[in-house]
Residue, then its C-alpha position, 0 to 999 in steps of 0.5 A: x031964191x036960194x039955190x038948192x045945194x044938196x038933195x041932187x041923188x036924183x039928177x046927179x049919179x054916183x061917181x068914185x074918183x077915177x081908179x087907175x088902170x090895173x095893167x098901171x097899178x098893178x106895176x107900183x105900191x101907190x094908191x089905186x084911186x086918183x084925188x077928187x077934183x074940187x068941184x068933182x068932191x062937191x058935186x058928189x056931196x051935193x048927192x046926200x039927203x040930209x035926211x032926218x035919221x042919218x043910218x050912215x052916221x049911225x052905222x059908223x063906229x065913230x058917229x062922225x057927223x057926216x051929214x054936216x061935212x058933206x053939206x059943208x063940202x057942197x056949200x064949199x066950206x072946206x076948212x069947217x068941213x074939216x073942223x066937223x070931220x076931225x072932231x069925232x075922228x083922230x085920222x079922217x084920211x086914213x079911214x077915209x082910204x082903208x074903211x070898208x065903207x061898203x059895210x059900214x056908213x054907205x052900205x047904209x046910206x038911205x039913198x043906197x037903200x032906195x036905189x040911187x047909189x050911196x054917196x061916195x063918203x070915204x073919197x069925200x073924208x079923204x079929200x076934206x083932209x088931204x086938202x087941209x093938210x095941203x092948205x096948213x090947217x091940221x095943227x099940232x095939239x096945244x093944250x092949253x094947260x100942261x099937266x104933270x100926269x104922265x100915261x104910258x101906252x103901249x103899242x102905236x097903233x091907231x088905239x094907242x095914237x088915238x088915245x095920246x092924241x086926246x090926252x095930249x091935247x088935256x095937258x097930259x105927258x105922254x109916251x109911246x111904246x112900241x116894238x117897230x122901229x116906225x110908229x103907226x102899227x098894223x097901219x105901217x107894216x099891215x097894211x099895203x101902200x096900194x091901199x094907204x101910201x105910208x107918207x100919210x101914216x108918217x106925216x101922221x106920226x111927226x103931227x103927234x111928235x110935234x104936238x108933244x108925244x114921245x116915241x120909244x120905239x125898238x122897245x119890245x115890252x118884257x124885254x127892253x123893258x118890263x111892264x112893271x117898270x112902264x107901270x112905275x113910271x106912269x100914273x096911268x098905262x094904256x094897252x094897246x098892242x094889237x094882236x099878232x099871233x097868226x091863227x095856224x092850219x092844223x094839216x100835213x105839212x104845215x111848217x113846210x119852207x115855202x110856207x109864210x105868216x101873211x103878217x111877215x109877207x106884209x112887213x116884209x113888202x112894206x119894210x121894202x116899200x120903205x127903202x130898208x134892207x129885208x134879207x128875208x125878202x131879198x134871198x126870197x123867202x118872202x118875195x114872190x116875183x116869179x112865183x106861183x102863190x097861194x093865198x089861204x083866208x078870205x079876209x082884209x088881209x087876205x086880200x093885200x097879200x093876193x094884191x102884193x104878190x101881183x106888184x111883187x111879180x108872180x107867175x100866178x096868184x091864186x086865193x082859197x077861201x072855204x066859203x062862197x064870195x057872198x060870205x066871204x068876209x073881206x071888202x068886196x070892193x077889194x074882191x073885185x080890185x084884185x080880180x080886175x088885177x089878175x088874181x084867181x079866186x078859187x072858192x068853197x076850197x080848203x087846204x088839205x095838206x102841204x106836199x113837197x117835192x119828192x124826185x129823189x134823195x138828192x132833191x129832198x136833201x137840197x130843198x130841205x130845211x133844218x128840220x128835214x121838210x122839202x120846200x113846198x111844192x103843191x097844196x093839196x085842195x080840198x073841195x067845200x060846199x056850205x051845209x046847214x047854218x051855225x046857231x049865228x045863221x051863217x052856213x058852215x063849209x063841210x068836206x066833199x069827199x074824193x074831190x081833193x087836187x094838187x095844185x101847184x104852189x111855190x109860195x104858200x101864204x097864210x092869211x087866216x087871221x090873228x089872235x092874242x098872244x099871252x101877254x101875262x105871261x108874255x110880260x110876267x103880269x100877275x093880275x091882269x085878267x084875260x077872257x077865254x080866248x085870250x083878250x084882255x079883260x076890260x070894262x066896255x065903258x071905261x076900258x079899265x082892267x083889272x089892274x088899278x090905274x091900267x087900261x086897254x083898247x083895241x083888238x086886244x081887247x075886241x080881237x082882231x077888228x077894224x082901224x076905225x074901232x080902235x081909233x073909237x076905243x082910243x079916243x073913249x079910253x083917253x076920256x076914262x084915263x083923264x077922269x081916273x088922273x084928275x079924280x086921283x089928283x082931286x083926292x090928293x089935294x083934299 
């Protein structure tokens, strides 16, 4: 008789892999989670029901099929579990370490929902292709056909990556535009080394380059080059620039020196992590080692710049966020890693004002800038507590009035989001088609624009969202772009 290799929830209790001390990782920019052991990664797989409606897979904006690699894992069939893994997803490693998990496929996991702990599916994703590149089964694309239509995307980003790989992969000619001087977007300079080590976004890049896809990189788009020219030299352009433009604090103050965009922080650290020259971290502006930093937001990104600041060496580390932890929007896994870190959660807090220091001319004049702002030296706090719920159901913070305190900050980061910048006017585009909240405008199906042969991905579509959503909008728009050249070319012919 057969021995039973899944369904083993009941005897076999979750496991992550093992996470690295916080006094150990607090010291370095390396991933905080050690790699699976062989048998460890079948032996949590082993864990999935299989059951008949898998809400995991459903839950995932990918649906990958992840009721079929876990049982390939547990049966050790690593290299079909790959082939399973890498059909619906461009980048099974990356999402397998920076997905929220916890509210995508296992927070929906059926054995979650019954009380035995969800499978462990990020760590499992992550080892399936760690091991395959470890044991040469990731290829570069080679299409069987080449083609002569050429698609221009702009921005390498996960989008943008996603959609070349899959028109690569067709026979199409394509290259990539990008402001940086790496490719991999948000994924290189957004998103710290802690959570996703940067060799595996850049043996990423090199797969892409050596399966056929061209990187003009240090090429800002309106700039180096106008949009209309990409347009000329392509019969088809992908957008996909992200979006960049921080979300700003309407308060006193708020240009303060001292005062930083999370996006610059973060550029800066992982520009460092990369061996390259920061001046701006160097003189430090945007470093906070022996600092008292204050981070304002409750989000992702949020969360990396509390987690940066403790690596970087920071006298303290202190996060406001307007709402309590159970609505705070961020991971709670990652919550509770910058807690176990030294981080200082202070909730149902707001900014009120940035304040200065003010012990005289002299020292105002000294710790100024151009435009006459002291350096900041305190936040004013104002305390929160959740009133009656929105039209969405969520509880809306409201002021308590006399409850405001300073509280001392030399570094104040704010991470409150990003939004679209004004890519019309931005680029001098006439035609393209914004909503009211600046996002390009764009067919949910098709990813088509307004603009004939142009189409668009990614949070500049959705706004600012998840890696594994652009990797879906990617890899649909890639579909939409092949259809709309071979249709143009079936029309030519005829």
């Amino acid at each position: 008789m057969a021995t039973q290799k899944m369904l083993t929830f009941v005897s076999t209790p979750r496991e992550m892999p093992e996470k690295r001390p916080a006094a150990e990782r607090s010291e370095d920019f390396h991933e905080i989670y050690r790699e699976f052991a062989d048998a460890k990664a079948a032996q949590q797989a082993s864990r999935c029901s299989q059951c008949g409606v898998p809400y995991c897979q459903s839950h995932c904006p990918l649906h990958n099929n992840i009721p079929d690699w876990l049982r390939l894992t547990a049966e050790g069939r690593l290299e079909e579990a790959y082939q399973v893994s890498q059909a619906t997803n461009t980048f099974p490693e990356i999402c397998g370490r920076i997905c929220p998990q916890d509210r995508l496929c296992e927070g929906n996991c059926v054995i979650e929902q019954s009380g035995h702990g969800t499978v462990t599916i990020g760590s499992i994703e992550k080892y399936i292709t760690d091991t395959a590149w470890e044991r040469g089964w990731v290829r570069p694309a080679a299409p069987l056909m080449e083609r002569s239509e050429s698609v221009g995307i702009i921005g390498a980003g996960p989008g943008g990556l996603a959609a070349a790989d899959m028109l690569r992969r067709q026979g199409f000619q394509v290259t990539v535009y990008d402001r940086y001087d790496r490719a991999g977007g948000l994924m290189t300079y957004g998103i710290p080394g802690f959570k996703l080590e940067k060799d595996v976004v850049m043996r990423r890049n090199q797969w892409l380059e050596d399966g056929g896809v061209e990187f003009v990189l240090n090429c800002n788009v309106g700039e180096d080059i106008s949009f209309d020219a990409i347009r000329g030299k392509h019969d088809a352009v992908l957008i996909a620039t992200g979006v960049y433009k921080t979300r700003d604090l309407d308060i006193d103050n708020a240009a303060a020196p001292g005062v930083v965009r999370a996006i610059d922080y973060l550029t800066a650290s992982n520009k460092v992590d990369f061996g390259d020259e920061v001046p701006d971290y160097n003189d430090g502006e945007l470093n906070a080692r022996g600092k008292r930093v204050v981070v304002i937001g409750g989000g992702d990104t949020a969360m990396d710049c509390v987690r940066t600041a403790i690596r970087q060496g920071a006298l303290s580390v202190k996060c406001l966020y307007r709402r309590d932890r159970a609505n705070m929007p961020g991971s709670q896994r990652e919550v509770q890693n910058a807690e176990e870190e030294g981080v200082d959660f202070v909730w149902m807090s707001a900014p009120g004002a940035f304040v200065g220091h003010v012990p005289g001319e002299a020292k105002l004049a000294q710790e100024s800038d151009v435009d006459g702002l002291p350096q900041v030296a305190q936040v004013r706090v104002q305390k929160m507590r959740l009133g009656a719920p929105d039209v969405t159901g969520r509880q809306s913070p409201e002021l308590i009035e006399g409850a405001d305190y300073d509280e001392p900050a030399d570094l104040v980061i704010k991470a409150l989001g990003f939004e679209p910048e004004d890519l019309p006017k931005l680029w001098g585009v006439d035609g393209l088609e914004v909503t009211r909240w600046g996002t390009i405008k764009a067919n949910f199906q098709t990813h088509q624009t307004s603009l004939p042969g142009v189409f668009a991905v990614g949070d500049i579509v959705r706004g600012a969202s998840l890696v594994v959503w652009a990797i879906r909008d990617g890899r649909e728009a890639a579909e939409s772009i092949a259809g709309y050249l071979t249709g143009a070319a079936r029309v030519a012919a005829e």
